[in-house]
C-alpha positions as a Python dict, from the first residue, in 0.01 Angstrom:
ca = {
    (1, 'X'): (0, 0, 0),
    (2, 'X'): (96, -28, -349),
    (3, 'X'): (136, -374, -361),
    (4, 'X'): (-171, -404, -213),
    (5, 'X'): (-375, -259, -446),
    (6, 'X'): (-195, -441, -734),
    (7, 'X'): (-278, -776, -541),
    (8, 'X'): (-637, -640, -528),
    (9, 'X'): (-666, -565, -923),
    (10, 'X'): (-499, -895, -1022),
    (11, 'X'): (-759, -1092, -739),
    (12, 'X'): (-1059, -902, -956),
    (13, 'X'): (-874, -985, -1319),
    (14, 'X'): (-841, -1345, -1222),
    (15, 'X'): (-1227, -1376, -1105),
    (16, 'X'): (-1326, -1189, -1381),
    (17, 'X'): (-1151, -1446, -1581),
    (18, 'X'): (-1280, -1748, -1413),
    (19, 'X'): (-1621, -1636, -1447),
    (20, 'X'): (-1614, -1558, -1802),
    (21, 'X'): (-1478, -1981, -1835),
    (22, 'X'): (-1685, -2096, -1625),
    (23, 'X'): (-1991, -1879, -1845),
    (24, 'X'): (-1837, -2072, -2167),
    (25, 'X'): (-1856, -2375, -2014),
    (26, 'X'): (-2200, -2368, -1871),
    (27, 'X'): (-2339, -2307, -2229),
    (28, 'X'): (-2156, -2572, -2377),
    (29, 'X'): (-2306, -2750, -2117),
    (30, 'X'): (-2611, -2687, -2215),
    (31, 'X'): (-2599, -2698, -2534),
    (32, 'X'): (-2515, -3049, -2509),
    (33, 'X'): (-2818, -3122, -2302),
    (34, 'X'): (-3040, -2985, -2540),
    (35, 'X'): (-2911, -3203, -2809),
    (36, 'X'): (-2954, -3466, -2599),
    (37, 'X'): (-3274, -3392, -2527),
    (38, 'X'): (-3340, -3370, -2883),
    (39, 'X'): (-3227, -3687, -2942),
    (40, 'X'): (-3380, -3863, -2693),
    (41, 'X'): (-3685, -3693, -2809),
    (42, 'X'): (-3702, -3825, -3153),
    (43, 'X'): (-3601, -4144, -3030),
    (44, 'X'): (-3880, -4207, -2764),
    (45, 'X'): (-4098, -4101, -3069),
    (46, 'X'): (-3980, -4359, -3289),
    (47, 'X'): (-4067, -4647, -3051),
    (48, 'X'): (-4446, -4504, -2956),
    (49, 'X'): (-4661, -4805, -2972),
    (50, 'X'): (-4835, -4889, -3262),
    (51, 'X'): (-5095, -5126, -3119),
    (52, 'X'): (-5429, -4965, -3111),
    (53, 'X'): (-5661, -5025, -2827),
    (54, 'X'): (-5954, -5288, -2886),
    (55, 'X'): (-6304, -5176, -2989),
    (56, 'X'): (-6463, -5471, -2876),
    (57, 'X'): (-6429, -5773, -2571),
    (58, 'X'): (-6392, -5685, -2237),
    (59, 'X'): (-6033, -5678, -2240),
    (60, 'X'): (-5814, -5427, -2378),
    (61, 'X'): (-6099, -5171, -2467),
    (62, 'X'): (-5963, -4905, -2222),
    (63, 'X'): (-5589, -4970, -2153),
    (64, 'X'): (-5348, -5125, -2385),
    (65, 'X'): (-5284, -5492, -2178),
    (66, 'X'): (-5037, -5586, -2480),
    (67, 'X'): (-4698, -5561, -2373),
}
């Protein structure tokens, strides 16, 4: 019985241990997909259009044709 119950404790250490890794290494994980993010973020920014949309014609006046 003893044994048993020592298997038992060192079954809960271990998964305690496990999950506490696997907790580090899910926000690390995400950390890095929120810089990412970030990044991607500024850089979509930086390559917005900067052709306006005509004022006058028929073409252009209510989407952007230039591509």
């Amino acid at each position: 019985m003893d044994t048993s119950v020592n298997a038992t404790v060192g079954t809960a250490v271990a998964l305690q241990q496990f999950n506490a890794d696997q907790q580090a290494q899910t926000s690390l994980l995400k950390q890095a997909l929120d810089t990412q993010a970030s990044q991607m973020e500024q850089l979509m920014d930086s390559v917005t259009p900067q052709n306006q949309l005509a004022t006058t014609g028929t073409v252009g006046t209510r989407i952007n044709t230039v591509a």
